[in-house]
VEXNUVO-424094 format. One record per residue (C-alpha): residue number from 1; x, y, z. Coordinates in Angstrom, 2 decimals, always signed. Layout:
<recs>
[rec NUM; [X; Y; Z]],
...
</recs>
This chain:
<recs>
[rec 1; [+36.11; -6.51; +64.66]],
[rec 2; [+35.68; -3.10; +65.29]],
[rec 3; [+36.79; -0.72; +67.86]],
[rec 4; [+37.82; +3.12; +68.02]],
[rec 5; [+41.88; +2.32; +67.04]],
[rec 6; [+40.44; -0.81; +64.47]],
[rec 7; [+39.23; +0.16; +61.05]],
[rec 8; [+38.70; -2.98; +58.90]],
[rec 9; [+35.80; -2.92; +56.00]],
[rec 10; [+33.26; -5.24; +56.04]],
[rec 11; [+33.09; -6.06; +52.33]],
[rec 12; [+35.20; -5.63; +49.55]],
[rec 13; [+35.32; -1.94; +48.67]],
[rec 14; [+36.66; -0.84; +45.02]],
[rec 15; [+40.05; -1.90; +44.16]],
[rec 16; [+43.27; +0.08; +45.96]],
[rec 17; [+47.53; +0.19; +45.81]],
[rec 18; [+48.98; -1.53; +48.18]],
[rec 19; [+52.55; -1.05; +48.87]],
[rec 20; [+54.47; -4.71; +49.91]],
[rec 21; [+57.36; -5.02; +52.38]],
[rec 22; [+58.92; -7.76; +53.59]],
[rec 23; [+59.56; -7.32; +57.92]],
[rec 24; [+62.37; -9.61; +59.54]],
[rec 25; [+61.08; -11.23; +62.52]],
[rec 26; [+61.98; -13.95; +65.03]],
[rec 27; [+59.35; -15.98; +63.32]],
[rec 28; [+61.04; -15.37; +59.84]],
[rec 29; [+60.11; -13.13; +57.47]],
[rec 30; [+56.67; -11.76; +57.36]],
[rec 31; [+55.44; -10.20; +54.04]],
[rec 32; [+53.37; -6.83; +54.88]],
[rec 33; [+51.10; -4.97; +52.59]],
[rec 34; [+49.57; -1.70; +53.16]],
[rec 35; [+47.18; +0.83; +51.30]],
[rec 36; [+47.40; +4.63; +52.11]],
[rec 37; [+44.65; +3.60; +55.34]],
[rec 38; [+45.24; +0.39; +56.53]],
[rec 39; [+47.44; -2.78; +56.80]],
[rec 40; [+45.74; -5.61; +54.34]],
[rec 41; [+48.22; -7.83; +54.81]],
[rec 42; [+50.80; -9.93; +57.34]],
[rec 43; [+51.34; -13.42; +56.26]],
[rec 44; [+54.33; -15.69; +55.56]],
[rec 45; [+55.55; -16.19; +52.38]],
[rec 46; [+57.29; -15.17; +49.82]],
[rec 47; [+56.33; -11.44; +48.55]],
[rec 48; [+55.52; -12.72; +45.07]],
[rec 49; [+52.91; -15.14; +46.54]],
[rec 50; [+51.26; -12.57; +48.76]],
[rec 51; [+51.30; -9.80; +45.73]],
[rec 52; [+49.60; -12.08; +43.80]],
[rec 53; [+46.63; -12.59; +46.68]],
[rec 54; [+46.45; -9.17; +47.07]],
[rec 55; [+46.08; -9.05; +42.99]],
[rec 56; [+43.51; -11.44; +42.79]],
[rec 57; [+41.25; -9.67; +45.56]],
[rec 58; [+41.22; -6.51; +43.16]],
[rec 59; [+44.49; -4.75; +44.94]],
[rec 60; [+47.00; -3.33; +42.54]],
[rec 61; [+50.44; -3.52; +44.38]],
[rec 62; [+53.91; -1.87; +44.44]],
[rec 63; [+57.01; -2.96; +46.22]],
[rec 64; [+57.89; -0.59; +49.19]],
[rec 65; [+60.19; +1.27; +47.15]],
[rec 66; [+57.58; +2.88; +44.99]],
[rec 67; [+54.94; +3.48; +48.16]],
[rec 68; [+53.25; +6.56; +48.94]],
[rec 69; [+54.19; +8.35; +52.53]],
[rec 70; [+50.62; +7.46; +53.80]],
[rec 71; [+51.77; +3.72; +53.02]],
[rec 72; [+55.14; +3.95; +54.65]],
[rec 73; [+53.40; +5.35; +57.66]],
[rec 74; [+51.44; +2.07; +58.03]],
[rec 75; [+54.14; +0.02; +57.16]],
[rec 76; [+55.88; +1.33; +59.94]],
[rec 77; [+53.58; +1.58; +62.06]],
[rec 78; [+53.26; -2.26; +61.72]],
[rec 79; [+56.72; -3.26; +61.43]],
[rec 80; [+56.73; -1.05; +65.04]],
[rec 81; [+54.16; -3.31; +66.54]],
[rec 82; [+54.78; -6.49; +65.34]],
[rec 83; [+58.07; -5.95; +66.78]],
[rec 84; [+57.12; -4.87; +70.00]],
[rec 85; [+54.46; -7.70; +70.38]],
[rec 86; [+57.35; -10.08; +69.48]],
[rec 87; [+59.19; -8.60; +72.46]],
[rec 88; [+56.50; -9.01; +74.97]],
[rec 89; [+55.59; -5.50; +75.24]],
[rec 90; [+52.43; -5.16; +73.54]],
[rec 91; [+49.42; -7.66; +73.86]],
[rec 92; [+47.28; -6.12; +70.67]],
[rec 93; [+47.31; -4.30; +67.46]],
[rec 94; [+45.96; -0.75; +66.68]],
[rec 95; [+47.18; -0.29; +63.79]],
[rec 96; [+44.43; +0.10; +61.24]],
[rec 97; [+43.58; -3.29; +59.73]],
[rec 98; [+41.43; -3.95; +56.37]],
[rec 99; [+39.96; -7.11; +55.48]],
[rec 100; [+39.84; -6.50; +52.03]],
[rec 101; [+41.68; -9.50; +50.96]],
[rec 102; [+39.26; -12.11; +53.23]],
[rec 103; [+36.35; -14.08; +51.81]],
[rec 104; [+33.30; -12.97; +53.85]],
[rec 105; [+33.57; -16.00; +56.12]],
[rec 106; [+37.09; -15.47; +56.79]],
[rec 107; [+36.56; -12.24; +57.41]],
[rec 108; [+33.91; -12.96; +59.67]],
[rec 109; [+36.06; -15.47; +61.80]],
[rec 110; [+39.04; -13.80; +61.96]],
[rec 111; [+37.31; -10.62; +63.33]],
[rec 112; [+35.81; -12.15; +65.82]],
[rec 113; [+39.31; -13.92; +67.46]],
[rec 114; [+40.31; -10.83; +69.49]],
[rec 115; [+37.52; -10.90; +71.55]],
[rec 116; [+36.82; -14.74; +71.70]],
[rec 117; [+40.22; -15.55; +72.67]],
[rec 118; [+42.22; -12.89; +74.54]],
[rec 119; [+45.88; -12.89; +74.90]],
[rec 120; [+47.42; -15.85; +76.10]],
[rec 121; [+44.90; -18.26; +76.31]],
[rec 122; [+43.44; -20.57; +73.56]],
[rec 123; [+40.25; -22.11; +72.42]],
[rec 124; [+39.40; -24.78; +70.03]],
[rec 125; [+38.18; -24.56; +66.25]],
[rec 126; [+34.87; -26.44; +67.72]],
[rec 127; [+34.50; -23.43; +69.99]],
[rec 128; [+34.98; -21.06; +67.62]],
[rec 129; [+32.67; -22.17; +65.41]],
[rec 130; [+30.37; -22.52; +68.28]],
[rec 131; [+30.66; -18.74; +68.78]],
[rec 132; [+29.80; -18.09; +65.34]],
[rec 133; [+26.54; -19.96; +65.75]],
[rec 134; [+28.06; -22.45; +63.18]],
[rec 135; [+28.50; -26.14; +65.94]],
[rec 136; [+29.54; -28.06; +62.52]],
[rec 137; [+31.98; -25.77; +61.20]],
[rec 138; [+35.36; -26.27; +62.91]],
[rec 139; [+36.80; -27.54; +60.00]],
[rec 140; [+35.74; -24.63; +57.91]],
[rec 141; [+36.92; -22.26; +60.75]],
[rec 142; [+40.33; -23.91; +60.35]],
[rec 143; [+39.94; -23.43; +56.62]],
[rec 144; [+38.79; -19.27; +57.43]],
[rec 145; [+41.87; -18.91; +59.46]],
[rec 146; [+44.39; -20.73; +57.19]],
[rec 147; [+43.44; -17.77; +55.30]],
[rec 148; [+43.38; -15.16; +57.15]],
[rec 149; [+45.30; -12.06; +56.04]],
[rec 150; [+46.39; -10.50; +58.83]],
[rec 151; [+48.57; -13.58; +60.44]],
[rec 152; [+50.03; -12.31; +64.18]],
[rec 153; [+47.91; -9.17; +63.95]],
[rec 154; [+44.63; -11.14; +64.22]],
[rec 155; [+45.15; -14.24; +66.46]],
[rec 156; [+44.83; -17.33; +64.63]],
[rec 157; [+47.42; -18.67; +66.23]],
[rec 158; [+45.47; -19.09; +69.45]],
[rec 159; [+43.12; -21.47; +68.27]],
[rec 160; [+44.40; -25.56; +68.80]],
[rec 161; [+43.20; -28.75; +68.03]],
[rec 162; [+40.62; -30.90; +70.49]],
[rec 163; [+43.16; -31.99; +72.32]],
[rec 164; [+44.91; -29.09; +73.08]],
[rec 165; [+47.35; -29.73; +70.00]],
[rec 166; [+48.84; -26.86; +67.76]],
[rec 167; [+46.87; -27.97; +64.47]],
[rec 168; [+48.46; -26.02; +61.42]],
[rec 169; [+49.74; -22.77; +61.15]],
[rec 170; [+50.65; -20.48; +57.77]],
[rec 171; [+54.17; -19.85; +59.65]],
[rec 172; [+54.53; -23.64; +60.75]],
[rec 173; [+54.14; -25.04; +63.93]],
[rec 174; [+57.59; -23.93; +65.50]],
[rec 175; [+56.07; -19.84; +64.54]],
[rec 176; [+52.59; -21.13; +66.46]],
[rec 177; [+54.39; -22.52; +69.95]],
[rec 178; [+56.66; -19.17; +69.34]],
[rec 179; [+53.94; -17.43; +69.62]],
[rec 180; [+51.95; -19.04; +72.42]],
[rec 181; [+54.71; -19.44; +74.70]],
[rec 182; [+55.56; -15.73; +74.49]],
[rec 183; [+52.07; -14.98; +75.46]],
[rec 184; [+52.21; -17.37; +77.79]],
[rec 185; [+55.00; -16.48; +79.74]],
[rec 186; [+53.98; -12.71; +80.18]],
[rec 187; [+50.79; -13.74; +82.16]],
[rec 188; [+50.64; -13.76; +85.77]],
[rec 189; [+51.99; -16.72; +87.54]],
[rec 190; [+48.95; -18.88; +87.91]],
[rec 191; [+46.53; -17.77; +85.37]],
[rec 192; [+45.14; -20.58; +83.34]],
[rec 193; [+45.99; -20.47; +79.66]],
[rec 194; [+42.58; -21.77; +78.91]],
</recs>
């Protein structure tokens, strides 16, 4: 996913500091990391968990205390928009986003959510992997976005079962419906959320 207020990489560039916060939400907490460019990291969790991720992807890490200004910048500049897409006033993310911490087919998958599924409808993992000209991989989809990084920030949350049933989420299935039913409800009366 790439567009002019979007930076992610497209392959694992050499290893980085990453400062880690943790950000109070209606969802919980959500564990954010950030390098001196980019937000790597929005998951649930606790911090120690997602530290060690970010450490096994090559990405030394701090706590927030010890970041750099360039880091707090990102930080809040997430922390900003998460909370404002929590609120209904924001449909997407600009802050910049790096991928550093996906496997390539994670990365790939989660990329490509923004534009397969816009905001507040849903597709299935079948059609997903459709879109990725992989028909047989729905179940490694699901496994590509149980992973991905950037939880919220990249839409994972969007994609459902078969059946139209929420089908695992990082942040549980109460977080998933959350999220949903605030898109959801700030869509025109009488749009289709499918």
């Amino acid at each position: 996913m790439r567009t002019s207020s979007t930076k992610t990489t497209d392959s694992r560039p050499a290893a980085v500091t990453a400062a880690v916060a943790v950000h109070t939400t209606p969802l919980g907490p959500l564990v954010l990391a950030a390098t001196d460019e980019a937000l790597v990291l929005c998951c649930f969790g606790p911090p120690e968990a997602a530290a060690e991720r970010a450490r096994r992807a090559g990405t030394h890490t701090v706590d927030e205390g010890e970041a750099t200004a360039a880091q707090r910048r990102v930080l809040d500049e997430a922390r900003t928009q998460l909370d404002t897409y929590l609120s209904g006033g924001r449909r997407d993310f600009t802050v910049p986003m790096d991928l550093r911490l996906a496997t390539p087919f994670s990365r790939r998958t989660v990329s490509a959510l923004g534009e397969f599924v816009p905001y507040g409808r849903t597709a299935t993992y079948a059609r997903l992997a459709e879109a990725l000209d992989r028909p047989r991989a729905a179940r490694a989809v699901g496994t590509a976005l149980g992973a991905n990084p950037l939880c919220v920030v990249l839409p994972c949350h969007r994609i459902v079962g078969s059946t139209g049933g929420l089908n695992g989420y990082a942040g549980g299935l109460e977080a998933k419906r959350f999220l949903l039913d605030l898109e959801a409800a700030a869509l025109p009366v009488g749009r289709p959320s499918r």
